[in-house]
N, C-alpha and C positions, 0 to 999 in steps of 0.2 A: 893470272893477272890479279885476281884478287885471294891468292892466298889458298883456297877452299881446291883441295885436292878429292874432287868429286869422281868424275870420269863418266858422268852419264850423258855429258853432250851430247854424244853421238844419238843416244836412243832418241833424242828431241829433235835429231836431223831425220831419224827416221818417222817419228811421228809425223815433222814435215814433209819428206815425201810421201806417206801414206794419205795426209791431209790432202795435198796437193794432188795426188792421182786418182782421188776418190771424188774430188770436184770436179777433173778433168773427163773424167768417168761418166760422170753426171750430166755434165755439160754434153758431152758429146753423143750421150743415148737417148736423151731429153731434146734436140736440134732442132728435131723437129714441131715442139712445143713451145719454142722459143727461150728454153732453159729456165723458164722461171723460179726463183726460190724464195722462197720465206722471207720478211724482213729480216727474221732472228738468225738466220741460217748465212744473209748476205752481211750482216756486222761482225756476227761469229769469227765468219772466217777473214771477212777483214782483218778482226782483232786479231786473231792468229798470226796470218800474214807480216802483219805490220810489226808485231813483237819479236817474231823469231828472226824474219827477213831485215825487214826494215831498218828498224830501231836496232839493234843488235849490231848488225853489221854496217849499218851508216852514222851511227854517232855514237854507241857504245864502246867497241872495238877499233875504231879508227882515231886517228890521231890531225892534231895538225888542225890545217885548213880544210882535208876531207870531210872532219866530223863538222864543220863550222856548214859547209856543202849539205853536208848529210842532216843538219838543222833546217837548213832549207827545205829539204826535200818532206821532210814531216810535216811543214807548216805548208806547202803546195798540197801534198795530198791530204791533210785535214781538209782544204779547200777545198778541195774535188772531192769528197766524199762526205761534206755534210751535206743535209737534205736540205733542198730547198722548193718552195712551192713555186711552179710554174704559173703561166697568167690564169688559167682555170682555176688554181687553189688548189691544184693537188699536188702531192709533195714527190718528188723525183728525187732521188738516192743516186 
């Protein structure tokens, strides 16, 4: 697509599922502690997510009306994932 005959994609799909199964990992041995992680830990892998998954394949790689779709969907979940302070004043992620 853009020229740059690299070929390491792949290893960044694997990075992704290793990212992604070591969360799931986490998540699921931790269940009983109600999974709690880190701020730095729960944006991290937002960021992650959002670059490799999101961003990538909803409005980088897509064409058309899907990537116009796929703009949307970035500015939804920036919505839902900024912090906001509840009525107590503390801030919910």
């Amino acid at each position: 697509m853009y020229g740059l005959d690299w070929g390491g994609g792949v290893y960044v799909n694997y990075a992704f599922l290793g990212v992604w199964a070591l969360d799931l990992w986490r998540w699921r041995a931790e269940a009983h502690r109600g999974a709690t992680r880190s701020r730095w830990g729960t944006w991290l892998a937002r960021a992650f997510y959002f670059f490799i998954v999101i961003l990538n394949g909803a409005v980088i790689f897509a064409a058309g009306w899907r990537r116009w779709l796929g703009v949307v969907l970035i500015v939804w979940l920036a919505a839902a994932w900024w912090p906001r302070r509840s009525r107590g004043g503390v801030l919910r992620a």
